[in-house]
C-alpha positions as CSV (number, residue, x, y, z in Angstrom):
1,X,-7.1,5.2,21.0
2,X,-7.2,8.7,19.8
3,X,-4.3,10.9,18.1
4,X,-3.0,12.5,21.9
5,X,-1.9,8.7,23.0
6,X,1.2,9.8,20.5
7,X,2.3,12.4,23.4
8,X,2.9,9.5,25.5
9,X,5.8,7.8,22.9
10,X,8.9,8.9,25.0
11,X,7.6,7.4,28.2
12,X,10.3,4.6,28.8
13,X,9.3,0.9,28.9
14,X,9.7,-2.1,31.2
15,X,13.2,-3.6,30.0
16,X,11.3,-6.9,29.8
17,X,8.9,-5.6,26.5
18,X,12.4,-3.4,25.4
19,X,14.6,-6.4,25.5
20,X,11.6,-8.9,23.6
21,X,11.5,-5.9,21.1
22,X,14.4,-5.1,20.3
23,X,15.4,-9.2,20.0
24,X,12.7,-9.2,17.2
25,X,10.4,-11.3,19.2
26,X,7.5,-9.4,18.8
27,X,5.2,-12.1,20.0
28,X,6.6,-12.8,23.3
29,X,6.3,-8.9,23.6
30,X,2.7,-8.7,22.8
31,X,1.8,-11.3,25.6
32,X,4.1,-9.1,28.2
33,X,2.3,-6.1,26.8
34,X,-1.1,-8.0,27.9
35,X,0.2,-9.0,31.1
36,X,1.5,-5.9,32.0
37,X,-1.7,-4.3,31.0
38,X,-3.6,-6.1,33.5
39,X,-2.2,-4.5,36.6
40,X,-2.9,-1.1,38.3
41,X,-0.5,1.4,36.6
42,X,-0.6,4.9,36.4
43,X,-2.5,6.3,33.3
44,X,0.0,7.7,31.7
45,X,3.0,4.4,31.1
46,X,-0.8,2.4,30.8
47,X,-1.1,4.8,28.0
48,X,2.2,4.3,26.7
49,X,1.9,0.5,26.8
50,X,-1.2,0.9,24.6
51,X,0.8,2.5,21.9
52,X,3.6,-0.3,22.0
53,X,1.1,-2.6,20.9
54,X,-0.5,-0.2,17.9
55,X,3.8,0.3,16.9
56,X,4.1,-3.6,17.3
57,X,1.2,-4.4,15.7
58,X,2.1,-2.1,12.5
59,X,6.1,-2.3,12.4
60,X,6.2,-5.4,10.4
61,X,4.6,-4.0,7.8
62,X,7.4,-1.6,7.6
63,X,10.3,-4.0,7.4
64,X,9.3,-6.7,4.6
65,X,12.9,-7.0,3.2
66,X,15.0,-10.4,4.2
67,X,18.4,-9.9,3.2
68,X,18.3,-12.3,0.2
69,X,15.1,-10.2,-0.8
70,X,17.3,-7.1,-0.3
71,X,20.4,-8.6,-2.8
72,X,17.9,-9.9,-4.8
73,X,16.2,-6.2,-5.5
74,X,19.7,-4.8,-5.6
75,X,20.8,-7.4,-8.4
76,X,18.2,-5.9,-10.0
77,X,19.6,-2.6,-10.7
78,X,23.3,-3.8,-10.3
79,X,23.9,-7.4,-11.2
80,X,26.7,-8.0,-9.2
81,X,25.9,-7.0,-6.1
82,X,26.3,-9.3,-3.1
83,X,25.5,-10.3,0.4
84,X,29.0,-8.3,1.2
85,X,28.0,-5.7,-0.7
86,X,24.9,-6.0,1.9
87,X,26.9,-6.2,5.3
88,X,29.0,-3.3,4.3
89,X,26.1,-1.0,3.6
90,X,25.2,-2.5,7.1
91,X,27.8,-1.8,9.0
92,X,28.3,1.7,7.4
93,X,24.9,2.6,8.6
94,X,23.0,3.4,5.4
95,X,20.1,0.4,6.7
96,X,17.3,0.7,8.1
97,X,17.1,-2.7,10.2
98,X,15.3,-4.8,12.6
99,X,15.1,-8.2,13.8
100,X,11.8,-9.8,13.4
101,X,10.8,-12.9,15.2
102,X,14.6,-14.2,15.0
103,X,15.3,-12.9,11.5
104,X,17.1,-9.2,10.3
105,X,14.4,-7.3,8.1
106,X,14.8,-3.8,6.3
107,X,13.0,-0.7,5.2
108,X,10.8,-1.6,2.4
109,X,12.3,1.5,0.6
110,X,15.8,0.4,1.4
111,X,17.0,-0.1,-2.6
112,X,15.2,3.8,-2.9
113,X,17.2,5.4,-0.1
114,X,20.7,3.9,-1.4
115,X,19.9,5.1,-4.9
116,X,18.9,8.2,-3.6
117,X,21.5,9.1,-1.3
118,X,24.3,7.1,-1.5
119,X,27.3,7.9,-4.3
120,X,28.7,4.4,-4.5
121,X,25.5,2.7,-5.0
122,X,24.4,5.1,-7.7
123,X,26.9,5.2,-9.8
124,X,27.0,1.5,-10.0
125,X,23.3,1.6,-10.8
126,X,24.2,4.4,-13.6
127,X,21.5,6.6,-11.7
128,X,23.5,10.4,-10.8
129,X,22.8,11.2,-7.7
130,X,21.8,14.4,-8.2
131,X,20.6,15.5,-11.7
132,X,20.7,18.5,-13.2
133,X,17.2,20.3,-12.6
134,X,15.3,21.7,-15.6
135,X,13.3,23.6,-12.8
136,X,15.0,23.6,-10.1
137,X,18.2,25.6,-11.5
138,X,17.1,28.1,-13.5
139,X,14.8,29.6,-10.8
140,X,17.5,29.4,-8.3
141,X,19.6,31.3,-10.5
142,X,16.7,33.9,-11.3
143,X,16.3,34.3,-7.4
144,X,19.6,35.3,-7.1
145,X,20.0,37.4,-10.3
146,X,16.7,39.6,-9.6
147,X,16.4,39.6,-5.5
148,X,13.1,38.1,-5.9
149,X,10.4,36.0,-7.6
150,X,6.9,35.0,-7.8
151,X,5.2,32.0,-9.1
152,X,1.6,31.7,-9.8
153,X,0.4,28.0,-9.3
154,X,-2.9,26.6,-9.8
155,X,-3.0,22.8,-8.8
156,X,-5.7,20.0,-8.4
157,X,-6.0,17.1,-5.7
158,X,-8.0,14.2,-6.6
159,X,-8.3,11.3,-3.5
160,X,-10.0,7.9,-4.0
161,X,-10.7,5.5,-2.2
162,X,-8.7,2.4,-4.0
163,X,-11.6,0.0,-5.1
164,X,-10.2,-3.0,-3.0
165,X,-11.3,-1.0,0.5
166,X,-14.3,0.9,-0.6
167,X,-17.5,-0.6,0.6
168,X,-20.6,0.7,-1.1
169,X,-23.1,2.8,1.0
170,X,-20.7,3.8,3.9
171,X,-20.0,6.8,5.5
172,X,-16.7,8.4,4.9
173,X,-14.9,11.4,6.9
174,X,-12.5,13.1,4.5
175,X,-10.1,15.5,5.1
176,X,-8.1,17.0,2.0
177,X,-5.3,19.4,2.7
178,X,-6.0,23.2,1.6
179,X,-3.2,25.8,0.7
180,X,-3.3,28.2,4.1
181,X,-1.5,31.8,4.1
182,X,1.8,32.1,4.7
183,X,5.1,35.0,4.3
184,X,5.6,33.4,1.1
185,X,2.5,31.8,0.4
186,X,-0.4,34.4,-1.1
187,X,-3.5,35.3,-2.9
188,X,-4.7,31.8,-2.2
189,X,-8.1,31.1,-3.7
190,X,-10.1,28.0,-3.5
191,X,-11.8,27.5,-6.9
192,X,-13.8,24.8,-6.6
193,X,-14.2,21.7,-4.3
194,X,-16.1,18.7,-5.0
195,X,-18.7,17.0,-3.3
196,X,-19.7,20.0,-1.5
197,X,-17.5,19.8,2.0
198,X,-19.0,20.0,5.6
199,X,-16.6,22.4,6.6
200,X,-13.5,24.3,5.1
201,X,-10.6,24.9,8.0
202,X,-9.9,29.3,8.6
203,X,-6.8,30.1,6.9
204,X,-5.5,30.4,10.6
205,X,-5.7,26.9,10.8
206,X,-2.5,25.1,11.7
207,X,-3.1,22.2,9.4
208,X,-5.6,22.9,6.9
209,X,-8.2,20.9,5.0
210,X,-11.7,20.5,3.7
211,X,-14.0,18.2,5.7
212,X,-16.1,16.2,3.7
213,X,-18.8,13.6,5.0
214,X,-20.5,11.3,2.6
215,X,-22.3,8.4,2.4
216,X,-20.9,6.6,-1.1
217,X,-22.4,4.5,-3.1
218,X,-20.6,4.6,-6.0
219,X,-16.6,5.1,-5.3
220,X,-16.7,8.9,-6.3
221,X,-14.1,11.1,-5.8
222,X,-12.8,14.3,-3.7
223,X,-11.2,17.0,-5.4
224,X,-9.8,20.4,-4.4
225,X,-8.5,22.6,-7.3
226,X,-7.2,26.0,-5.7
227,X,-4.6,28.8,-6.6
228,X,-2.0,30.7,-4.6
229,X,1.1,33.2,-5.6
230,X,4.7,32.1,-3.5
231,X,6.8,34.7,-3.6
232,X,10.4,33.8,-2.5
233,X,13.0,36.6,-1.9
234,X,16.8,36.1,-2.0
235,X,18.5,36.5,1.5
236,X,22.2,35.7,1.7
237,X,22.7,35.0,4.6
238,X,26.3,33.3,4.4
239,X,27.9,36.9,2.8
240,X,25.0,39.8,2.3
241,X,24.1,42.3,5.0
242,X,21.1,41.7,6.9
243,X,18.0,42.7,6.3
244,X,14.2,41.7,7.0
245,X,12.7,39.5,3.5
246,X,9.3,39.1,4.7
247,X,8.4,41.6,6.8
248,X,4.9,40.9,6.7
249,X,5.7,37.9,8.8
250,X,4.2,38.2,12.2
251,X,6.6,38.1,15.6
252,X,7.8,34.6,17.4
253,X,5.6,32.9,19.9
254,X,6.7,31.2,22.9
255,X,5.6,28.3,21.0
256,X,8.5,28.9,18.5
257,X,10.6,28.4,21.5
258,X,9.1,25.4,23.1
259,X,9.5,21.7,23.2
260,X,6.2,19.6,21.1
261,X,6.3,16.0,22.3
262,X,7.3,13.3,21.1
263,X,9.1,15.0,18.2
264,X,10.3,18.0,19.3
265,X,11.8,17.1,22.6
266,X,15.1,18.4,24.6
267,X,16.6,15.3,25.3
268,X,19.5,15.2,27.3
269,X,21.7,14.2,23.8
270,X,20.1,16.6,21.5
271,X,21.3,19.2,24.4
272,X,24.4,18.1,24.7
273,X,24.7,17.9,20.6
274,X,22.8,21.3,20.5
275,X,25.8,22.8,22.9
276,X,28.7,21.0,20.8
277,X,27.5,23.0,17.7
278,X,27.3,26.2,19.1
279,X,30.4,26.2,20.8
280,X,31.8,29.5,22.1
281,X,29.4,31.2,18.8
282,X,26.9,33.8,20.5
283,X,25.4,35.4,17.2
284,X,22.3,33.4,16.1
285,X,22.8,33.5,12.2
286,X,26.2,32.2,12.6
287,X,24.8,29.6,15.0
288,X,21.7,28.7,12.5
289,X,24.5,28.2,10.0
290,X,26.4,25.3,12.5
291,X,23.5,23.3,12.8
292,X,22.6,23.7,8.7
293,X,26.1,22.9,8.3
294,X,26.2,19.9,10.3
295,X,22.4,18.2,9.4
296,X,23.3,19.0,5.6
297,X,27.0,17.3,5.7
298,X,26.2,14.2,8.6
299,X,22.6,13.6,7.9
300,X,21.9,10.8,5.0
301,X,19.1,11.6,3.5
302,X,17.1,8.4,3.4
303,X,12.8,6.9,3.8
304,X,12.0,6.0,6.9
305,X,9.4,4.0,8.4
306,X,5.9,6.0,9.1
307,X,6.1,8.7,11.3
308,X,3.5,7.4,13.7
309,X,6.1,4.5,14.5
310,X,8.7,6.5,15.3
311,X,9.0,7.3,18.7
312,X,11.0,11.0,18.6
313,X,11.8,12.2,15.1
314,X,14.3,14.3,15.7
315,X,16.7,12.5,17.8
316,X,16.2,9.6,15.6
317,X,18.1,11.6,13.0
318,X,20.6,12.9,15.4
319,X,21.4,9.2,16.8
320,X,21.0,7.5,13.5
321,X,22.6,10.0,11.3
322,X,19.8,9.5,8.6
323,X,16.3,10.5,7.9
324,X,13.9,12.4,5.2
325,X,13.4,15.8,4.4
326,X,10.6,15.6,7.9
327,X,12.9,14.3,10.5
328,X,15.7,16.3,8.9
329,X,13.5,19.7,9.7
330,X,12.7,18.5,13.5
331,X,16.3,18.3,13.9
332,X,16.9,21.3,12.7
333,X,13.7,22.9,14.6
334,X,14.6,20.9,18.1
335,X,18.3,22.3,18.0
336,X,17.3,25.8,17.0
337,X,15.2,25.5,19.7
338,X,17.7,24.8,22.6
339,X,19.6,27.2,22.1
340,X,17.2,29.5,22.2
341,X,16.5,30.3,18.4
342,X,12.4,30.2,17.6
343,X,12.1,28.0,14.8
344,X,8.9,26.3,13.1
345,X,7.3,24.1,11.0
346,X,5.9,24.2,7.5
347,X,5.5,21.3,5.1
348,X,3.1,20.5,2.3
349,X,4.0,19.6,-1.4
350,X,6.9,20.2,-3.2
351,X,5.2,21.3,-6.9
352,X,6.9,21.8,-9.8
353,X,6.1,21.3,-13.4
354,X,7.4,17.7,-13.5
355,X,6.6,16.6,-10.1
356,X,4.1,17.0,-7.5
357,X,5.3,15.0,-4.2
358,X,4.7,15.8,-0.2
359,X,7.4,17.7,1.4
360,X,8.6,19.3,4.8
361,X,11.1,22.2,5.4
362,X,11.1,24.7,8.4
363,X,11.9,28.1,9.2
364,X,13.9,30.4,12.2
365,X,13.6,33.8,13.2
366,X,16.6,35.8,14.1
367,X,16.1,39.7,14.8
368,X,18.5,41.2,11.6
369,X,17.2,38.5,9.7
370,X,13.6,37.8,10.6
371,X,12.1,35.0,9.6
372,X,13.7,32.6,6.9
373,X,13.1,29.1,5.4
374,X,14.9,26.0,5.5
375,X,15.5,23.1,3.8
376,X,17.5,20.8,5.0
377,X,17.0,17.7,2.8
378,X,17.7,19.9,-0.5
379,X,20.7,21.7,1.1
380,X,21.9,17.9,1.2
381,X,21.3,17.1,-1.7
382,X,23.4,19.9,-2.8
383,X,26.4,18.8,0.0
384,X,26.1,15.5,-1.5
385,X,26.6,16.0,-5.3
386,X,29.4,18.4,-4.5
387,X,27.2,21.7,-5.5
388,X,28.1,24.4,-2.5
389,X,25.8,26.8,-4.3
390,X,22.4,24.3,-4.1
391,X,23.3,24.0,-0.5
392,X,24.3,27.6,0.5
393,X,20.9,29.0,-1.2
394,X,18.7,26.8,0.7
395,X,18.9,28.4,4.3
396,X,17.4,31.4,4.3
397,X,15.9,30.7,0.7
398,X,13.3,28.4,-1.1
399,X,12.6,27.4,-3.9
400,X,8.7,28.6,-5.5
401,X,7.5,25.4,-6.4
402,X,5.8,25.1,-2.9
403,X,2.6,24.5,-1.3
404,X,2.1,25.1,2.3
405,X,-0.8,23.4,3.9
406,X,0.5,23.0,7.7
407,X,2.0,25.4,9.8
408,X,2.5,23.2,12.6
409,X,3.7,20.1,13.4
410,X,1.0,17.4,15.4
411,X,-1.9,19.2,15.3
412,X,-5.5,18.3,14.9
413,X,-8.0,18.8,11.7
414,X,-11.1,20.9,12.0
415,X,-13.4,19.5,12.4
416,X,-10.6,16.6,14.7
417,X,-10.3,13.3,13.3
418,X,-12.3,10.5,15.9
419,X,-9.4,7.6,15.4
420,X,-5.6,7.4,14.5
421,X,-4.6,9.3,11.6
422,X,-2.5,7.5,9.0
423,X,-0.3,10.3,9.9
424,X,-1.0,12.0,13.5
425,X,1.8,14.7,13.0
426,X,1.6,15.7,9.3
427,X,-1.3,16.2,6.6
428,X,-0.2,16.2,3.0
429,X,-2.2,13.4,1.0
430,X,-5.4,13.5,3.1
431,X,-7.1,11.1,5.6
432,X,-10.2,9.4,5.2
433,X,-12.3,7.4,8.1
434,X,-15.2,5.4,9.0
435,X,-17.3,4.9,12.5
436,X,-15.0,1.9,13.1
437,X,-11.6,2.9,12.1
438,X,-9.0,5.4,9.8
439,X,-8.1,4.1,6.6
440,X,-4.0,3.4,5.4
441,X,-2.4,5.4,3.4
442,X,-2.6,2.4,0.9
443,X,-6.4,2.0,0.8
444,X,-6.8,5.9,-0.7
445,X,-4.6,7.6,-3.2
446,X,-4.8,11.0,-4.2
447,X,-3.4,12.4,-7.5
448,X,-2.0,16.1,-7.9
449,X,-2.2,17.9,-11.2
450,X,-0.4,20.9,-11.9
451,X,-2.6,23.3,-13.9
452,X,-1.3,26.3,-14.5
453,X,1.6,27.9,-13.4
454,X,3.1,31.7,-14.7
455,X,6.0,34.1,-13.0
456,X,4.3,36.8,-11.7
457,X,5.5,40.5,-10.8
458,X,6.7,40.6,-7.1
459,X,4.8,42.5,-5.3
């Protein structure tokens, strides 16, 4: 199984393995899997029945929590929380469930999303939802103030192999996301990369990374230490008059217009959503703001399970009405889409002087505007702690503290990877492999330092 069996995930399955699924008996769905896989079927739903088992095979991982566990977390951070306390988060839709083999599981990061996102829960747990921003505010207000600004950043990635799944004298295949060129993104330099790498992706590269190949025998290391200047410029586009921020940016593609499967997909609900939105509106920016408007205020932010177990990000958002900064930007990509808006990816780390985490946002193109950015999940955040400014700057605008590594969304490594990526669709922590098989995300761990950083002159 190979990273393309992931185009087959909204291929519909025999109501018999759907129905054991969905019950949470994930054995008796296995052995219907097997049976079913013994017959003559075309290639592609044999294909698809191929995946169920990898998804059923993985999924419990992803839903440890019973709901005694769950209360029992909770209690940690507010003592008196209780099993109602539990059902009404439940049946308010701010869980993450499934039933597994007769029992209801969560999220693993179920207590994370609640704090994060949900008002109630965190001002029981004394936790604001949405802190004041040391970093964050100032350089939103200096964006505003000036028209423009530009940060110098100079960061380093360390990944290791954790010492519990490193076996001495094998042969690993790295691959350690690089900063690529982008409208906002510049200057990038690479200044120095350890061991010496097989290959180094072209800047072109739609998700790029140093390749490394070596045989360990001692659990060394792979580090990337590299520079860039992001230069973000302020385009209001709720009250200013248009005009084109980066017009170095190259034209839309028909691929900025197209469907990706399984992610980005025109389903007939995210149509009929898509239409809804737009009503009788026929200028693009004012449509762009609709669906902003709508993901920002109806969307809970909240973890989700891996990406590579979810079978079509973006309508899970739209039918679940949650999902992380990622599915929040397919959603937004998809709809843009539809009605006819070109609109793509771009995600690496979010990299500030007090944190260094991965992070997705997008971007649309609209002909007195050209292309802008997007982010959903922080436009949220600012819908959610009652901050119209936060959420008003972030279409059209974006914060420096950026690194892009991936232009596109699902798209293979240079050189490609030969098994199942911890994560087929996105590339932010860096993948490491073997002859026989890709390791988890929690056998490697890769560290991100922030070196320098200095405001530059814009250009």
């Amino acid at each position: 199984m190979n990273n393309n069996i992931f185009q087959r995930a909204n291929i519909p399955l025999p109501d018999e393995i759907l129905s054991a699924r969905e019950a949470g008996d994930w054995a008796l769905a296995q052995d219907i899997l097997s049976g079913w896989l013994e017959r003559d079927l075309p290639a592609c739903l044999r294909e698809r029945l191929e995946l169920e088992q990898y998804y059923l095979s993985q999924m419990r991982g992803q839903y440890p929590l019973t709901g005694p566990a769950l209360v029992a977390e909770m209690q940690q951070r507010i003592p008196d929380f209780s099993p109602d306390d539990l059902h009404q988060l439940l049946v308010t839709g701010w869980l993450d469930t499934r039933m597994v083999d007769g029992q209801r599981h969560y999220h693993e990061d179920s207590v994370a999303s609640l704090l994060k996102a949900n008002p109630d829960v965190a001002a029981r747990a004394g936790q604001p939802l949405l802190p004041p921003s040391e970093v964050l505010d100032p350089i939103i207000a200096r964006i505003k103030q000036q028209g423009e600004v530009a940060m110098h950043l100079h960061l380093r990635a360390t990944l290791r192999i954790r010492d519990a799944a490193f076996v001495p004298g094998e042969t690993y295949r790295v691959h350690l996301p690089l900063p690529t060129p982008t409208m906002q993104q510049r200057d990038v330099k690479i200044l120095d990369i350890r061991p010496n790498p097989k290959h180094i992706a072209r800047e072109s590269a739609p998700q790029r990374t140093a390749f490394f190949e070596e045989t360990l025998h001692d659990n060394a290391p792979f580090v990337a230490e590299y520079s860039y200047t992001w230069h973000s410029v302020y385009a209001d586009v709720w009250d200013g008059e248009p005009f084109i921020a980066y017009p170095d940016a190259p034209l839309p593609t028909e691929a900025d217009l197209q469907e990706h499967a399984p992610h980005i997909a025109f389903t007939p609900y995210l149509k009929q959503l898509a239409l809804e939105l737009r009503g009788d509106e026929v200028i693009p920016i004012r449509i762009v703001r609709r669906i902003y408007n709508y993901i920002t205020s109806h969307v809970r932010y909240a973890y989700v399970r891996a990406y590579r177990l979810i079978e079509n990000g973006a309508e899970y958002a739209a039918a679940n009405l949650r999902g992380d900064c990622g599915l929040q930007a397919l959603l937004f990509i998809t709809l843009c889409r539809i009605l006819g808006i070109p609109a793509r990816w771009e995600s690496g780390l979010m990299a500030d002087p007090t944190y260094i985490g991965s992070h997705d946002w997008a971007q649309f193109y609209t002909e007195a505007w050209g292309w802008l950015p997007v982010d959903c999940s922080f436009g949220g955040a600012g819908y959610r702690k009652n901050s119209p400014e936060r959420r008003a700057f972030y279409l059209g605008n974006i914060d420096p503290w950026r690194m892009a590594a991936n232009t596109h969304y699902y798209a293979p490594f240079q050189p490609a990877s030969q098994h199942v990526r911890s994560d087929p669709y996105d590339s932010q922590r860096g993948e490491v492999e073997t002859a026989q098989r890709a390791l988890t995300s929690g056998e490697i761990g890769t560290r991100f330092e922030m070196v320098a950083y200095s405001e530059r002159e814009s250009p």
